[in-house]
C-alpha angles and dihedrals in degrees: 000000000000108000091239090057084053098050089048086043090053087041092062102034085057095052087045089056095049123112090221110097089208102046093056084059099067129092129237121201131183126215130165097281110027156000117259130200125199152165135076138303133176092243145042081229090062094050086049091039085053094043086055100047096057095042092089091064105042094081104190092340115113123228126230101204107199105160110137127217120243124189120200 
């Protein structure tokens, strides 16, 4: 298995694992350069809160975090 379909693989597997509702619905996504997160919350500390939580897993990647936030 590549080492970047790992790194998605572990991503996920951390917001799934989340006891946030809101965080296990977002997507991760991997490109050359980076990890990007992306999808929609109900507030700018969720997309903060998400960002953090997969910081411990990106080694040297960086992350592109473009969850939106959605009020409803």
């Amino acid at each position: 298995m590549a080492a970047s379909v790992v790194l998605q693989a572990r991503a996920e597997q951390v917001l799934q694992q989340s006891p946030i509702p809101a965080l296990r619905k977002l997507s991760v996504e991997e490109t050359d350069h980076a990890v990007v997160l992306s999808g929609s919350v109900s507030s700018y500390y969720l997309k903060q809160l998400a960002q953090e939580t997969l910081m411990p897993v990106l080694g040297s990647r960086e992350l592109h975090n473009r969850v939106m936030v959605m009020r409803s």
